[in-house]
C-alpha positions in Angstrom: -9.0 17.1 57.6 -7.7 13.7 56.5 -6.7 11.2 58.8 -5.3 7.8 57.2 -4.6 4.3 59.3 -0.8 3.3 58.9 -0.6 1.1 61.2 -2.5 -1.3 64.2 -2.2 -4.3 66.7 -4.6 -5.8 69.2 -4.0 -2.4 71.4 -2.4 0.2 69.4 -2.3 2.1 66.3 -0.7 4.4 64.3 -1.9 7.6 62.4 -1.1 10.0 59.7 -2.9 13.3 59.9 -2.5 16.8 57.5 -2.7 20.3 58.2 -2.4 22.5 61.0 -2.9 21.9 64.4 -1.8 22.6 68.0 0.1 19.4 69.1 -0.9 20.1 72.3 -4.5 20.9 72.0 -4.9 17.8 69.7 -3.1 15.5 72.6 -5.7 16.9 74.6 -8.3 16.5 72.8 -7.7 12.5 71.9 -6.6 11.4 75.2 -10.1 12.7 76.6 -11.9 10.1 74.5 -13.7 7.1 76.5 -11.9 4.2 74.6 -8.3 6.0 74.5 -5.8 4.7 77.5 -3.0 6.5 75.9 -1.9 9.2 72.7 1.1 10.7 71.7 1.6 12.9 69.3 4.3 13.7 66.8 4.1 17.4 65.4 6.9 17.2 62.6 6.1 13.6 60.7 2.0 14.3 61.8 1.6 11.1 63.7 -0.6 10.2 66.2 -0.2 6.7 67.9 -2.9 5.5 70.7 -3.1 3.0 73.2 -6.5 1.8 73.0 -9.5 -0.6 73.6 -12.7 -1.4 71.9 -13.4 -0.7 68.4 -10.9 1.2 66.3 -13.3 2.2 63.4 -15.3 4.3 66.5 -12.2 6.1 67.9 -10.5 6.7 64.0 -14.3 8.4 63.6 -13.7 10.1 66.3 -10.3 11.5 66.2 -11.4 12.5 62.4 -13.9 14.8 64.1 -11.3 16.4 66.4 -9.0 17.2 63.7 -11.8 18.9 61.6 -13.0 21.0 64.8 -11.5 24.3 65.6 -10.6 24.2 68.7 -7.3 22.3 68.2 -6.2 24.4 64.7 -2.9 26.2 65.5 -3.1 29.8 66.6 -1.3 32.5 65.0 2.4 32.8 66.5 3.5 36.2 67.8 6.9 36.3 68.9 6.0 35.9 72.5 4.3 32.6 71.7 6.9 31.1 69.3 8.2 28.7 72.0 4.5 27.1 71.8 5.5 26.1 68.3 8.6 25.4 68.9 7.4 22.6 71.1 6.0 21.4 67.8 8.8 20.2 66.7 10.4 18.6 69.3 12.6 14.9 68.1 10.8 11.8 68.8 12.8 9.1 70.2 14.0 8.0 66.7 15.9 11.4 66.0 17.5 10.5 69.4 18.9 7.4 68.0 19.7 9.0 64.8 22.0 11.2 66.4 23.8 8.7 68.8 24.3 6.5 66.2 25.9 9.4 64.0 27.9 10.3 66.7 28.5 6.5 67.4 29.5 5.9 63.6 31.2 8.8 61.8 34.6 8.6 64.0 35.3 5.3 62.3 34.4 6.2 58.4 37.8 6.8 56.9 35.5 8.5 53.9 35.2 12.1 54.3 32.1 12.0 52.0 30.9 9.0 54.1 31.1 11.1 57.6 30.1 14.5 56.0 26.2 12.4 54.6 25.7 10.3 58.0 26.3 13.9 60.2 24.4 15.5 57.9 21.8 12.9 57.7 21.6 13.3 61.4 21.5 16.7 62.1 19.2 17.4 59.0 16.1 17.8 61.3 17.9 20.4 63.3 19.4 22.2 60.3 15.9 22.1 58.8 13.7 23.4 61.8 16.3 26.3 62.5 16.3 27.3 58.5 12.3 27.3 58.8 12.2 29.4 61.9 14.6 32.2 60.8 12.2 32.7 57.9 8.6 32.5 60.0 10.0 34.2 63.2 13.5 35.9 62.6 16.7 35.1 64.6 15.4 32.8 67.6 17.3 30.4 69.6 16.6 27.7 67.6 18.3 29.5 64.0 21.3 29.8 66.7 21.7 26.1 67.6 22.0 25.2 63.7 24.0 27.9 63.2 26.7 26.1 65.5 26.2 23.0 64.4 26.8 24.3 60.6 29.7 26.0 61.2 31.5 22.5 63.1 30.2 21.0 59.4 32.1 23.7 57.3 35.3 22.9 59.4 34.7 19.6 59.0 34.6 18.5 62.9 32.0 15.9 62.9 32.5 14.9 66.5 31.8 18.7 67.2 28.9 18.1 65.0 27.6 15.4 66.0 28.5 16.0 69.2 26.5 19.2 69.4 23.5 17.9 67.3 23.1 14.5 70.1 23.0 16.8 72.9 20.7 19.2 72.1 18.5 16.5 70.4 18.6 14.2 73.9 18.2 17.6 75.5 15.1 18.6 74.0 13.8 15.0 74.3 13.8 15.0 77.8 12.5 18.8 77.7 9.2 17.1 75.4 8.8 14.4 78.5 9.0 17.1 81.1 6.9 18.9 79.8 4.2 16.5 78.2 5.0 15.0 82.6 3.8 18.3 83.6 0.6 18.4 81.6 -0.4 14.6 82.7 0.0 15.7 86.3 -3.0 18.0 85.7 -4.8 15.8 83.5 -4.6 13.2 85.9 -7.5 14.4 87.7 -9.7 14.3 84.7 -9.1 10.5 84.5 -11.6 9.1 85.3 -14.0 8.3 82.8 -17.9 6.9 82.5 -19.0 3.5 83.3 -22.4 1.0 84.3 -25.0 2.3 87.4 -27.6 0.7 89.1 -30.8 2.9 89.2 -34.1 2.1 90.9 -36.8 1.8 89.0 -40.7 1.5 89.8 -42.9 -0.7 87.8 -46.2 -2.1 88.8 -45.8 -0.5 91.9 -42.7 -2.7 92.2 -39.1 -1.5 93.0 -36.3 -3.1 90.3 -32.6 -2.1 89.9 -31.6 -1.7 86.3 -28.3 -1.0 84.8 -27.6 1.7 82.6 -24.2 3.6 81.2 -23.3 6.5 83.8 -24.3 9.1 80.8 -27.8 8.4 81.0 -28.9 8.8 84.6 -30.7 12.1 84.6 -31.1 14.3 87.3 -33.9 12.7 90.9 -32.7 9.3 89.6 -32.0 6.8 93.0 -28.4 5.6 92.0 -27.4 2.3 94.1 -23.3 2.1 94.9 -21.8 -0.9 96.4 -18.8 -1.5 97.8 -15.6 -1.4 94.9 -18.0 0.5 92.6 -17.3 4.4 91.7 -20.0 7.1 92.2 -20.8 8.6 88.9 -23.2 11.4 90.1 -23.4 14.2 92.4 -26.2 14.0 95.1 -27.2 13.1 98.4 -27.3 9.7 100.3 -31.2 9.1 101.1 -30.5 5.7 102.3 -27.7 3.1 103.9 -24.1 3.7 105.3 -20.6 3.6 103.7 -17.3 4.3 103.6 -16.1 6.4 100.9 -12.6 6.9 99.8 -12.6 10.6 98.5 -8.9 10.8 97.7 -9.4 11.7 94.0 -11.6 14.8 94.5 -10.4 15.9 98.4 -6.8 14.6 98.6 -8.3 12.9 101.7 -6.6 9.1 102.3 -8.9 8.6 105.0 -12.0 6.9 104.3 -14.9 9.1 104.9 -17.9 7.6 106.9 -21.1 8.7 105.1 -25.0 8.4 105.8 -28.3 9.5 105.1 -28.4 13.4 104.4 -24.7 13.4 103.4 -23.5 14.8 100.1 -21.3 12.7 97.7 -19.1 13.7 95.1 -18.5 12.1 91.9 -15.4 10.7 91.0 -15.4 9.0 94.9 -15.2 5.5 95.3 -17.9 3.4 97.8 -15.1 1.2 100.0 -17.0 -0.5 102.1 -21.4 -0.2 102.8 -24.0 0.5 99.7 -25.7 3.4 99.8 -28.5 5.1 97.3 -28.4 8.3 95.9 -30.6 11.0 95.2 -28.2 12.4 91.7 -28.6 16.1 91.8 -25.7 16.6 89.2 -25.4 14.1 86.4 -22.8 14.1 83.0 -21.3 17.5 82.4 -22.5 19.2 85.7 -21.0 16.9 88.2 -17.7 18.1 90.2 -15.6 15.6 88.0 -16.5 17.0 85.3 -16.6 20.5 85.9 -12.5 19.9 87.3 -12.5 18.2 83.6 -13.5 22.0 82.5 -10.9 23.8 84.4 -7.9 21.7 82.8 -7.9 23.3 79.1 -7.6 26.6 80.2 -4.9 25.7 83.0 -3.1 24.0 80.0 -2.7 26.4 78.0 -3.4 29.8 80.2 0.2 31.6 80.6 1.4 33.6 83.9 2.9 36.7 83.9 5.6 35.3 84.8 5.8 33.1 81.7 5.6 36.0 79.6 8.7 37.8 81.0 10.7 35.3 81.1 9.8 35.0 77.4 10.3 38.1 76.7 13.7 38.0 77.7 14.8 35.2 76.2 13.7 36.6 73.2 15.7 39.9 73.7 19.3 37.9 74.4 18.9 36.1 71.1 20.8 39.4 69.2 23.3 39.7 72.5 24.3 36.0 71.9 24.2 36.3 68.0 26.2 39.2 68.4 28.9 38.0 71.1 29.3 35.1 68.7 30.1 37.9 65.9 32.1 40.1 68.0 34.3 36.4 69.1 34.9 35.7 65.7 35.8 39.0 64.3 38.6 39.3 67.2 40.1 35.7 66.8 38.9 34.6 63.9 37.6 31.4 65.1 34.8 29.9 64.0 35.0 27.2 66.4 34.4 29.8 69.2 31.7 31.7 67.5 30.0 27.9 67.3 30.6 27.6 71.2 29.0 31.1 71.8 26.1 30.3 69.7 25.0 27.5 71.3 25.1 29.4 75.3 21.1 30.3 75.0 18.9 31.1 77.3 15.8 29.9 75.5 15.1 26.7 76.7 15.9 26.9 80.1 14.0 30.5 80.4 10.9 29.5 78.4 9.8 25.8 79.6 10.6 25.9 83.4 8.4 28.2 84.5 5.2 26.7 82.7 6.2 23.3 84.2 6.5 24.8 87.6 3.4 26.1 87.5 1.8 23.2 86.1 4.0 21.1 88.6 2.1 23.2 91.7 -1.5 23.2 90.5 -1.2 19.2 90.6 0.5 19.0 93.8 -2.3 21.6 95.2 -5.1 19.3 93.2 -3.5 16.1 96.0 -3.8 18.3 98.2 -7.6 19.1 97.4 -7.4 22.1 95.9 -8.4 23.4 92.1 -6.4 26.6 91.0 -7.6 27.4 88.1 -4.7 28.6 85.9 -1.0 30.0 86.5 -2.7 33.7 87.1 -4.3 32.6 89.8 -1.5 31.1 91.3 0.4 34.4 91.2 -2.8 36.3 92.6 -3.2 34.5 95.4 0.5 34.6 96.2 0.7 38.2 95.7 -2.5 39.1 97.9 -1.9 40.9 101.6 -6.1 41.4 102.3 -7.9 38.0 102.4 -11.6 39.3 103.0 -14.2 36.6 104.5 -17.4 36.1 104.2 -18.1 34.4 107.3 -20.6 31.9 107.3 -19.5 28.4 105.8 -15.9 30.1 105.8 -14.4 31.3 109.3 -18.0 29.3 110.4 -18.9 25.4 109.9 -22.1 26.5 107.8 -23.7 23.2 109.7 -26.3 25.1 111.8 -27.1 23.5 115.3 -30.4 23.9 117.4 -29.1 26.1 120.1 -32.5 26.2 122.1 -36.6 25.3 121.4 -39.2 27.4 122.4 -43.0 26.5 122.9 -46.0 28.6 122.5 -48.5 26.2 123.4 -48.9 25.1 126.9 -49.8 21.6 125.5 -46.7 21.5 123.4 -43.4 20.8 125.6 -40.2 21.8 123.7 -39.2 18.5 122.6 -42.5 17.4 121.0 -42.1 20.9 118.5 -38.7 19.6 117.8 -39.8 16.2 116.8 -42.7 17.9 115.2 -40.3 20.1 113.2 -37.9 17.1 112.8 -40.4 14.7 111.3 -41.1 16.9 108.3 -37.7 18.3 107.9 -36.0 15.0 107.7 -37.4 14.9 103.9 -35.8 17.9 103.0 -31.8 18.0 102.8 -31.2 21.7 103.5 -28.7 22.6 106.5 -30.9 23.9 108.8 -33.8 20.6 108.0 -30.5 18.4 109.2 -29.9 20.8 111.9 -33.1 19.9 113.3 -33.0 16.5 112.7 -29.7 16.1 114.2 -30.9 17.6 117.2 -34.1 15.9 117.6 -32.1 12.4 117.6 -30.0 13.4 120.0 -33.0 13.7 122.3 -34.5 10.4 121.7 -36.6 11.2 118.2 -40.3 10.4 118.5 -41.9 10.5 115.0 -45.2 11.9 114.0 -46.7 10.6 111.2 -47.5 12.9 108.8 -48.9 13.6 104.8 -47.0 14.2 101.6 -44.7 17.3 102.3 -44.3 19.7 99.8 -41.4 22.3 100.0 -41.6 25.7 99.0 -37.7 26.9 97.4 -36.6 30.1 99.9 -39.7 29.6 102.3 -40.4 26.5 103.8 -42.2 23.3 104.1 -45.5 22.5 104.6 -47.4 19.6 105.9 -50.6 17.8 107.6 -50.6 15.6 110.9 -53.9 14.0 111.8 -55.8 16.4 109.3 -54.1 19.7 111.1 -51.6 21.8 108.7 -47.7 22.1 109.9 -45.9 24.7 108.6 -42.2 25.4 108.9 -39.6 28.1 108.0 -39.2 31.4 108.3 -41.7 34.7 109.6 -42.7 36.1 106.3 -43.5 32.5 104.8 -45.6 31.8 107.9 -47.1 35.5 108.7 -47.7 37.0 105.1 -47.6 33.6 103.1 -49.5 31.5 105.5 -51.5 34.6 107.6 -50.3 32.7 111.0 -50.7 35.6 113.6 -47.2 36.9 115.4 -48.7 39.7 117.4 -49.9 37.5 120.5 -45.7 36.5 121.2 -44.2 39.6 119.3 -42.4 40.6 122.7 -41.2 37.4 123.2 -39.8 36.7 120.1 -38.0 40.0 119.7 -36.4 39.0 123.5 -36.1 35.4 122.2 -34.1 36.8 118.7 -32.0 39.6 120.5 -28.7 37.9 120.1 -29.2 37.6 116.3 -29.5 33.3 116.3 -31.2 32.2 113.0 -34.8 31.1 113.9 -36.9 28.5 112.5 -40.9 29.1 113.1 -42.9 26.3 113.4 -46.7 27.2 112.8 -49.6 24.4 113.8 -53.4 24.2 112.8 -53.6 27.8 111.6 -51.5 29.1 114.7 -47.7 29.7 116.1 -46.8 26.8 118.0 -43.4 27.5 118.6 -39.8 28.3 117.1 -36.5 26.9 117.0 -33.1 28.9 117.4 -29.7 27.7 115.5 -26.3 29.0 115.4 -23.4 28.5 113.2 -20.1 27.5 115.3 -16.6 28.8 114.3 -14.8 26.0 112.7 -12.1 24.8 115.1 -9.1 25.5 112.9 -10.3 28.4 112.2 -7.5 30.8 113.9 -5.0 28.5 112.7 -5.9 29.2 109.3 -5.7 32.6 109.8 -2.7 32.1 111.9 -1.0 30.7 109.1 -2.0 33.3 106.6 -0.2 36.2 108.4 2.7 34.0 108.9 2.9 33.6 105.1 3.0 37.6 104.9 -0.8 38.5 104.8 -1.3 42.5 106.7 -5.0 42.2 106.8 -8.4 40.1 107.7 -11.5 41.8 107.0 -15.2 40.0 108.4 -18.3 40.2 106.4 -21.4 38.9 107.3 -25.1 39.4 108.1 -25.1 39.2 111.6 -26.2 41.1 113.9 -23.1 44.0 115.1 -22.9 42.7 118.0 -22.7 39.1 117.1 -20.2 39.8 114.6 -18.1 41.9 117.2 -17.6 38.3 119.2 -16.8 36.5 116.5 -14.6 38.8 114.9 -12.5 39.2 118.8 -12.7 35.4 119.3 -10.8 35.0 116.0 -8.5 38.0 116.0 -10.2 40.3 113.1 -9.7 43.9 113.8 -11.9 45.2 110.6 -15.2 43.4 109.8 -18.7 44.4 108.1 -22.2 43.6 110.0 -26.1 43.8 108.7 -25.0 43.2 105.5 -28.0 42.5 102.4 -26.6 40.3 100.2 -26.1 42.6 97.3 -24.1 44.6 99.6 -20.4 42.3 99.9 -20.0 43.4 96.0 -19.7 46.7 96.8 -18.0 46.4 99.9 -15.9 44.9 98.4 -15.0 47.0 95.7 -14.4 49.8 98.4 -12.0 47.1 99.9 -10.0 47.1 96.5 -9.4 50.6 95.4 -8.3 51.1 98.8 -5.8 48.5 98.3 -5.1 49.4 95.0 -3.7 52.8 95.7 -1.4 51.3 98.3 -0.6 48.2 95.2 -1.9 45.7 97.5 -4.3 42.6 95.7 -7.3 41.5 97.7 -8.7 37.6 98.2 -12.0 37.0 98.4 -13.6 34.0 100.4 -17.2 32.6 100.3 -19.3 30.3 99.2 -22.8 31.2 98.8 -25.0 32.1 95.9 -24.3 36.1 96.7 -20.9 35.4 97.2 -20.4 35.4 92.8 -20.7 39.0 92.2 -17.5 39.5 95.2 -15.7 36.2 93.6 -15.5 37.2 90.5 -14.5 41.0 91.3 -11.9 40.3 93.6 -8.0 39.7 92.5 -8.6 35.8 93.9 -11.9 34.7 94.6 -11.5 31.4 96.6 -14.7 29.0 97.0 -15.3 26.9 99.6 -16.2 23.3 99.4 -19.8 23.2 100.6 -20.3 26.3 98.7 -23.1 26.8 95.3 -22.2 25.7 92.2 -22.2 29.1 91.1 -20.0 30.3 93.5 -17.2 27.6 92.5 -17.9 28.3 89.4 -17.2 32.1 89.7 -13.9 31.7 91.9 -10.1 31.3 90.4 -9.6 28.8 93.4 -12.0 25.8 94.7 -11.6 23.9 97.6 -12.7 20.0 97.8 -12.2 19.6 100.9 -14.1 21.3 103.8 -11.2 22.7 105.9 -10.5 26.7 106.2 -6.9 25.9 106.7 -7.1 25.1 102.9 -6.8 28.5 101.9 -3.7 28.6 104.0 -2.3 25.5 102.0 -3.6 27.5 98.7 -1.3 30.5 99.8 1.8 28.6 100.5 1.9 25.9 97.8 1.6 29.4 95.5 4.4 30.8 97.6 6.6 27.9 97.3 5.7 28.0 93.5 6.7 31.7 92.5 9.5 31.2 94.8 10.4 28.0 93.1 10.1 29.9 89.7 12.5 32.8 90.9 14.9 30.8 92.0 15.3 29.1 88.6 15.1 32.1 86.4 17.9 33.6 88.7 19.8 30.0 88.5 19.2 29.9 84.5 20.4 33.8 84.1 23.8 33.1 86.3 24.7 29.6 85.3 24.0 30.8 81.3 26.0 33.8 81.3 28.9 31.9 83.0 28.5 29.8 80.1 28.2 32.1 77.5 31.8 34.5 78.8 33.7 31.1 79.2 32.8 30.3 75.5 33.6 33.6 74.5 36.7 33.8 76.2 37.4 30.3 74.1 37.1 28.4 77.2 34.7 25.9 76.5 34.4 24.0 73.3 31.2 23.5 71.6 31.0 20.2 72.8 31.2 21.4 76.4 28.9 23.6 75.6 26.8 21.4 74.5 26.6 19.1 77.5 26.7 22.4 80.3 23.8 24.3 78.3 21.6 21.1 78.1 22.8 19.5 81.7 21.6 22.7 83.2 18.5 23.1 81.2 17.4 19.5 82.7 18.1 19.7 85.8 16.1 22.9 86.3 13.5 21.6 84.5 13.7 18.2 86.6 13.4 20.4 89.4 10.6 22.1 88.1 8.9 19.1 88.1 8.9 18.1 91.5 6.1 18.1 93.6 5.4 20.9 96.2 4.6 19.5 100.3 2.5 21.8 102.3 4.7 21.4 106.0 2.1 21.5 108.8 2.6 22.2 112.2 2.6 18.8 114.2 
């Protein structure tokens, strides 16, 4: 597809482009590109004109190579998604003036012919655009717009005209900025783009820093951060301290205090402290740019919602066509039929609701949340059973050494926890930091030990003055590592009774002793739920793979009547589809909460599958919801901004359907002119979509 340079400066430039593509998708598209600061995009002339830095040859290259991908190429319009191309051709800001100086100018040309070319001149675009959609799409509220302003042209009323034509070209202006407003709200998360890294590197068994662009670090690099400097990667911290402002991915203004073992986030910025990194997830498979993902299909994904209100705009195009008819054949006034014609519901119907849905899913990303889409939005404000998987959800998910217990006369309890501690304090899973944790609190003393070497889903294993350690759980130490159980079977079956996760800890060929841990309920834990059945939520429902009698406390402690014990991990999928035909026949929707590995299956099944913020990749990846901050009462926030939202979107389709219809019976009834019109139609169409646009507060308690 070509693309030609029309015109440039130091910092911007100017485009022509042919053939058919989705404004939208395009602006997209180009604003995503590393050396772009800022695009706009002109449907009807087929102009784009950047802000940008660097080299222009590079970016014209590159936008060449957008234009000739598919992605962008316009869809095929049905009639329910002609208002996404009449967004493509909304005036630009010269139309605007074109109008206001028509409707400036013609009131002093004593010429008829003189004011009949500079209104037509300046309602031409409008005259044109209505004439093409009545052939592509039939009658639409666009063909009814001309209409009116033709008919104040036959009867010679330029300030009708012109009038008319300023209006609804300012309106629609300010409808293009709303709604381009509402976009870069979302696409404001996706900001932030690559830069330079320091990463460690070993040569001649010396340690040197080298920097490299953020796109090449590759996945076990050690990536230094200083203070100022943004972290590029996802990973862990395996040395230093530092505060780290998290605001961009958590909503978080609060500096977070990080150290060794804690995870970082991409997109986070290191304010004060350096800190290396072990980078777990680099380029397309950090949490920046998996957010980045999320934000093409929010843009153009339509709610249910959307599509009704469509709909019905759609179907009171005839009524107002034919009121205008019926006016005229009564009075024979074409002057009122122009006033009628003009009293649509299009505008105001068809772009508030995507802009107050857009509007929501940035105020719930400031908030730390990620809803993907408008659907989602309306699913998780329309579901009455949130169902939990408890640990990392209704539980921390931080696991902490509840008691240690010997089997070696020899051993005391706090030498197998230093023991366990020194080995574990290489590996960065919960329970390894558990048990480091704990063995710091009691005054560490460090055994020096071998290489470790970790065995995924088993353990770790060891040597300490020639003498093998293994660590993790009974099979891997029994079957794996034939370490005898039967000389403490008793014991250990008294020891697990209350269903605490163990951690075995085998020495020189024999048990030497084990570790218990727990998982504490999260402190805000009934206020979440609290604030759930405030917001109109009938039921909570528990599963987890506790022991029943375990679960039974939890569940009493937090107020859940119906919960699930014992469960396998292929068993909360089916579960939970029990869970949703029962709901189903009583037209009830059902959330899903988790955040594990197993949880994907029940995330992607349920009406709303919300992930939690420590939760696997695949899990986020699976739910319609993702939480970047680690706080249960987030899915209480989720719930309320999408309450606020649909009710926000009610409100103005009830305020767009009364105000219009006043409108359209006082121009029927001759009332207004079309100049009123004009101004009431547009005024209201503004407001609500100004209102649309504003951001949604979640109101805490205290």
């Amino acid at each position: 597809m070509p693309i030609k340079l029309l015109h440039k400066t130091k910092s911007r430039a100017r485009f022509g482009y042919e053939g058919s593509v989705d404004p939208l998708l395009l602006r997209v598209a180009i604003d995503s590109l590393p050396n772009v600061i800022d695009v706009r995009i002109n449907g009807i002339i087929k102009s784009i004109i950047i802000s940008y830095e660097g080299s222009l040859d590079q970016i014209q290259n590159q936008i060449s190579d957008i234009l000739k991908s598919n992605e962008i190429k316009s869809q095929s319009k049905s009639k329910k998604d002609s208002y996404i191309a009449l967004r493509s051709e909304i005036p630009s800001s010269s139309e605007v003036v074109r109008a206001a100086s028509a409707l400036a100018i013609a009131p002093f040309l004593r010429s008829p012919v003189l004011s009949l070319s500079f209104s037509l001149l300046a309602s031409f675009p409008l005259l044109k655009s209505g004439l093409k959609e009545t052939f592509s799409e039939g009658i639409t509220s666009r063909s009814l717009e001309a209409a009116a302003v033709a008919i104040s042209l036959y009867l010679k009323d330029y300030k009708a005209a012109n009038s008319t034509n300023f209006m609804l070209t300012l309106g629609e202006y300010i409808e293009e900025l709303t709604m381009y407003k509402s976009d870069d709200l979302i696409k404001e998360l996706a900001k932030q783009k690559g830069g330079m890294a320091w990463v460690e590197s070993i040569t001649d068994s010396k340690v040197t820093l080298r920097q490299i662009p953020s796109d090449d670090i590759q996945i076990g690099d050690i990536v230094v951060v200083g203070a100022g400097d943004t972290i590029y990667i996802d990973g862990h911290i395996i040395d230093g301290e530092a505060l780290i402002n998290q605001i961009s991915m958590t909503g978080e203004a609060t500096p977070a205090s990080k150290s060794r073992g804690d995870r970082v986030l991409s997109g986070t910025i290191v304010q004060e402290g350096k800190i290396k990194i072990w980078a777990e997830a680099v380029g397309d498979h950090t949490a920046t740019n998996r957010i980045k993902s999320y934000i093409q299909s929010t843009l153009d994904e339509r709610s249910n919602q959307e599509l009704t209100a469509s709909k019905m705009a759609d179907s009171l195009v005839p009524i107002t066509l034919s009121l205008a008819g019926l006016s005229y054949a009564m009075t024979g006034e074409l002057v009122r039929a122009a006033s009628v014609l003009q009293a649509d519901y299009s505008c105001a119907l068809k772009l508030t609701t995507p802009v107050a849905f857009k509007s929501a899913i940035s105020s719930a990303a400031k908030e730390g949340i990620i809803v993907k889409g408008a659907k989602s939005l309306e699913s998780l404000q329309l579901s009455e059973i949130f169902v939990f998987d408890k640990t990392g959800t209704l539980t921390n998910g931080d696991l902490e050494v509840l008691k240690v217990h010997s089997f070696h006369q020899d051993w005391d309890a706090n030498q197998v926890l230093n023991l366990a501690a020194s080995i574990e304090e290489h590996y960065f899973h919960p329970v390894a930091q558990a048990v480091v944790r704990a063995a710091k609190e009691n005054n560490f003393d460090h055994f020096h030990h071998d290489e470790v070497t970790f065995i995924v889903a088993h353990g770790v294993k060891s040597e300490v003055g020639k003498k093998s350690v293994v660590i993790g759980s009974r099979h891997f130490l029994e079957d794996d590592e034939c370490i005898s159980f039967q000389e403490h079977s008793e014991e250990i079956d008294e020891i697990l009774k209350n269903g605490d996760t163990p951690l075995f800890i085998g020495f020189d060929g024999k048990l030497l002793g084990v570790i218990l841990l727990k998982d504490t309920i999260r402190p805000n834990s009934k206020e979440a739920l609290k604030r759930l059945k405030k917001s109109g939520v009938k039921e909570f429902i528990m599963l987890t793979g506790d022991s029943k009698s375990k679960a039974k406390a939890i569940a009493k402690e937090l107020g859940i009547t119906n919960y699930y014990a014992e469960l396998l991990p292929t068993d909360k999928a089916k579960i939970l589809d029990e869970i949703m035909l029962k709901a189903a026949k009583h037209g009830q929707k059902v959330a899903f909460v988790g955040d594990g590995i197993n949880d994907a299956p029940a995330l992607v099944r349920a009406d709303i599958g919300i992930g939690m913020h420590k939760g696997a990749d695949i899990a986020k990846a699976s739910a319609d919801v993702v939480l970047l901050r680690d706080d249960i009462e987030a899915v209480a926030d989720a719930r309320e901004l999408a309450i606020s939202c649909l009710s926000k979107v009610n409100n103005s389709f009830k305020v767009t359907v009364g105000v219009n219809s006043l409108i359209l019976i006082l121009a029927s009834l001759g009332k207004l002119s079309p100049i009123q019109t004009a101004i009431a139609h547009n005024g209201t169409t503004i407001a609500l979509l100004l209102n649309a646009l504003r951001r949604i507060r979640i109101k805490r308690d205290g």
